[in-house]
VMD Tcl script that draws the C-alpha trace (Angstrom):
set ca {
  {0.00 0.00 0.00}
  {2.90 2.63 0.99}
  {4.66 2.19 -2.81}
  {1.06 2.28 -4.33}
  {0.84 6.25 -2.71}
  {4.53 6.88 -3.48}
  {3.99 6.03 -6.88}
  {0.41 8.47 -6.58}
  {2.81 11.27 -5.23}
  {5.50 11.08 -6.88}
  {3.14 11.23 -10.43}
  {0.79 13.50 -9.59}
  {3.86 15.60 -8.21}
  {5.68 15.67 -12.05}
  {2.38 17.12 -13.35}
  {1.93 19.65 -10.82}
  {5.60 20.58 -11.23}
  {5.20 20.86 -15.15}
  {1.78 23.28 -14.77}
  {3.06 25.21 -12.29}
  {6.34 25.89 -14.26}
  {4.08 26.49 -17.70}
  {2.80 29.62 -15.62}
  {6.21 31.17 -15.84}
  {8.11 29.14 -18.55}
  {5.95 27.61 -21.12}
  {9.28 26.55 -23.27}
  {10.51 24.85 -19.79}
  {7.36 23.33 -19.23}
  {6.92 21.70 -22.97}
  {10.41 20.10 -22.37}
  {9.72 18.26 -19.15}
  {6.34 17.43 -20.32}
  {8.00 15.73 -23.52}
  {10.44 14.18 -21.95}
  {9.22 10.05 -21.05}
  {8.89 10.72 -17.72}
  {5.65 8.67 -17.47}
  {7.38 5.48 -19.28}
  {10.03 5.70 -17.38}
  {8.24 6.13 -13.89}
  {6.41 3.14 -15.60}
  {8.54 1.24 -16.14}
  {10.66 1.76 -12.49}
  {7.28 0.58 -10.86}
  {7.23 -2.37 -12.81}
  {10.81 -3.20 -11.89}
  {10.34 -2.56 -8.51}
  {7.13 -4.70 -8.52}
  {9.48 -7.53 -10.41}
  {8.41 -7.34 -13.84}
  {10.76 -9.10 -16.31}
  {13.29 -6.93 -18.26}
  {11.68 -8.38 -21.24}
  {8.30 -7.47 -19.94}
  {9.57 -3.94 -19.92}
  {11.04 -4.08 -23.19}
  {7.79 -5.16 -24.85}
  {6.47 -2.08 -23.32}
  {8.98 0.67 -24.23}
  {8.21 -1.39 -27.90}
  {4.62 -0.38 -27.34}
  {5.15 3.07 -26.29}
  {7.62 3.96 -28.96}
  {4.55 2.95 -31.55}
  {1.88 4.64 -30.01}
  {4.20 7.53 -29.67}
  {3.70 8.02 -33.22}
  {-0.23 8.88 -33.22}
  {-0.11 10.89 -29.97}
  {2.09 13.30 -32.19}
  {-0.59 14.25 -34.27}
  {-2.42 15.68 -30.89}
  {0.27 18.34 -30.16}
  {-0.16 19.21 -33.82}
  {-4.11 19.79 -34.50}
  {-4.53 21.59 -31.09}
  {-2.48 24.53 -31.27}
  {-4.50 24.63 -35.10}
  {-7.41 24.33 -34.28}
  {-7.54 26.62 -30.70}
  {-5.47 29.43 -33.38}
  {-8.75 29.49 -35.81}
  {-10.62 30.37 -32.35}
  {-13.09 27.23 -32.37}
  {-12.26 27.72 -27.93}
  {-10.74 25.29 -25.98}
  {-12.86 22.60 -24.92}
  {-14.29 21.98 -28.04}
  {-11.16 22.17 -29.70}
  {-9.40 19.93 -26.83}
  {-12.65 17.52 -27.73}
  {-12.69 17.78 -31.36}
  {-8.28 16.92 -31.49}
  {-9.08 14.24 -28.66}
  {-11.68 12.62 -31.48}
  {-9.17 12.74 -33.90}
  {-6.32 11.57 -31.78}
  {-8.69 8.07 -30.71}
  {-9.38 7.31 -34.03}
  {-5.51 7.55 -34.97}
  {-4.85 5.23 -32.32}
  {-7.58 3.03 -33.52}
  {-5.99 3.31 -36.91}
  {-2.63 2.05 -35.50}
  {-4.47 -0.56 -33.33}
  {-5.68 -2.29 -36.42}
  {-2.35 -1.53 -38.75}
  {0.10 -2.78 -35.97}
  {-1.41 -5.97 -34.42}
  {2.01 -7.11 -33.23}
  {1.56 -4.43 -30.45}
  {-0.27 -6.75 -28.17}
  {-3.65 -4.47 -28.00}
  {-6.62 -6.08 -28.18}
}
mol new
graphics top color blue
foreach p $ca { graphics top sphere $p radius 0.5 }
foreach p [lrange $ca 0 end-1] q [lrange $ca 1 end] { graphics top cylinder $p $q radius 0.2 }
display resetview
C-alpha cells in the first residue's frame, strides 16, 4: 500500500511541477512534459514490482509505436484553438481525432499486443 501512494505522489507531483512551471516558462514546461517521464516512472514501478526486463522491453516497444499517433495531438490543437473554435471543443474535437488515430494504429500494428 505505501509504494502504491509513493507512486500516486511522486506522479501526480511531475504534473503539478510541469503546470506550475508552464505559468512562468511555457518553453521549460513543454520540455519536461516531452520528456518520457511517465514510461520511465512506468517502467521503475514495474521493476520494482518484479516485472521481467523483457516485460519492460515489450512495453517501451509499445510506447515507442503509439508515440507516433499521440504526435498528431500536439499538432491539430495549437490549429485548431489558433482558428478560435475555444478550448474545450477544440481539446474535444483533437481528442476525437487523436482516438481514431490510435484506432488506426491498433488495427495496422497488431504485433503491439492491444486487443
Amino acid at each position: 500500500m505505501l509504494l502504491y501512494a509513493a507512486k500516486v505522489l511522486i506522479s501526480a507531483l511531475v504534473i503539478v511541477a510541469i503546470t506550475e512551471i508552464a505559468k512562468r516558462n511555457t518553453g521549460m514546461a513543454a520540455l519536461l512534459a516531452s520528456l518520457p517521464l511517465t514510461s520511465l516512472l512506468a517502467f521503475i514501478w514495474l521493476h520494482i514490482e518484479g516485472a521481467t526486463e523483457m516485460r519492460i522491453a515489450e512495453l517501451s516497444k509499445n510506447i515507442f509505436w503509439y508515440v507516433l499517433p499521440s504526435l498528431l495531438f500536439f499538432l491539430l490543437l495549437p490549429m485548431i484553438l489558433k482558428q478560435g473554435l475555444g478550448f474545450w471543443p477544440s481539446l474535444g474535437l483533437t481528442i476525437v481525432v487523436t482516438v481514431a488515430c490510435y484506432a488506426a494504429f491498433a488495427f495496422f500494428l497488431p504485433d503491439t499486443g492491444t486487443p
